[in-house]
N, C-alpha and C positions, 0 to 999 in steps of 0.2 A: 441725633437719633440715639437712642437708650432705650435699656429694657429692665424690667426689676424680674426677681426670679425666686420664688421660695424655695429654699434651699435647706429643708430640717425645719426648724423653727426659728430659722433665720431670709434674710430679704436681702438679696446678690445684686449689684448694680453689673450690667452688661453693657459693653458698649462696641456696636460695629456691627454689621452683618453678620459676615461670620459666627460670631459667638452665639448671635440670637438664633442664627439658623439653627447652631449644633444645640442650641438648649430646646427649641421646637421637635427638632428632631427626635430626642428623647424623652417629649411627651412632659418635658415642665412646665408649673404652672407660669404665665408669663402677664406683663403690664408693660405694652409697649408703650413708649412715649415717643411721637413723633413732632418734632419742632417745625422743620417746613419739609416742602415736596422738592425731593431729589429724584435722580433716577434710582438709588438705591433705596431710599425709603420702596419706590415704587415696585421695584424687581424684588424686595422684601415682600410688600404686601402681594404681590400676583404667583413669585414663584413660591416664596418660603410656605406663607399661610392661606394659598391658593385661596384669593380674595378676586370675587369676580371683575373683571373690569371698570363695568358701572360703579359698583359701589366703590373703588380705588380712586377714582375721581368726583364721587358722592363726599367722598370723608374730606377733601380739601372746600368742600364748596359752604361760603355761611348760608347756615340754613336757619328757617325761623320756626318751622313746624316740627314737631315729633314724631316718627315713625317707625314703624317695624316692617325689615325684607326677610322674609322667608327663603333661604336657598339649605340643597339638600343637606349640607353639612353644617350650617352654621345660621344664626338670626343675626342679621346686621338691626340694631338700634338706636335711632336718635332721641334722647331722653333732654330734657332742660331740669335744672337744680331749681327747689323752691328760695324764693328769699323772702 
């Protein structure tokens, strides 16, 4: 687990909970990169960036279609790249 973090006009690699919590915390902008499913990826995604349930276990699943969830704080999106 890793996160990047703009920091000025510069791109902060972050790594470990902790660190991401305390950069969320203070409202940086962030790009989580998540490799596989831990219980702290997960307790990152539920407690730190209050990610609803569903969709915590939506983000591990392959999915083949595109969509958009509407929840009050945030749009969850599944987008595919053109090739």
């Amino acid at each position: 687990m890793q996160a990047f973090v703009l920091e000025g006009d510069t791109i902060a690699r972050l790594e470990g909970v902790k660190e991401i919590h305390e950069a969320h915390e203070l409202g940086k902008r962030l790009w989580l990169d998540l490799d596989e499913r831990t219980a702290a990826s997960d307790e990152l995604l539920l407690e730190t960036f209050k990610i609803h349930p569903l969709v915590c276990e939506d983000i591990w699943l392959d999915r083949s279609v595109p969509k958009i969830d509407r929840f009050d704080d945030y749009l969850y999106i599944i987008v595919h790249g053109v090739r």
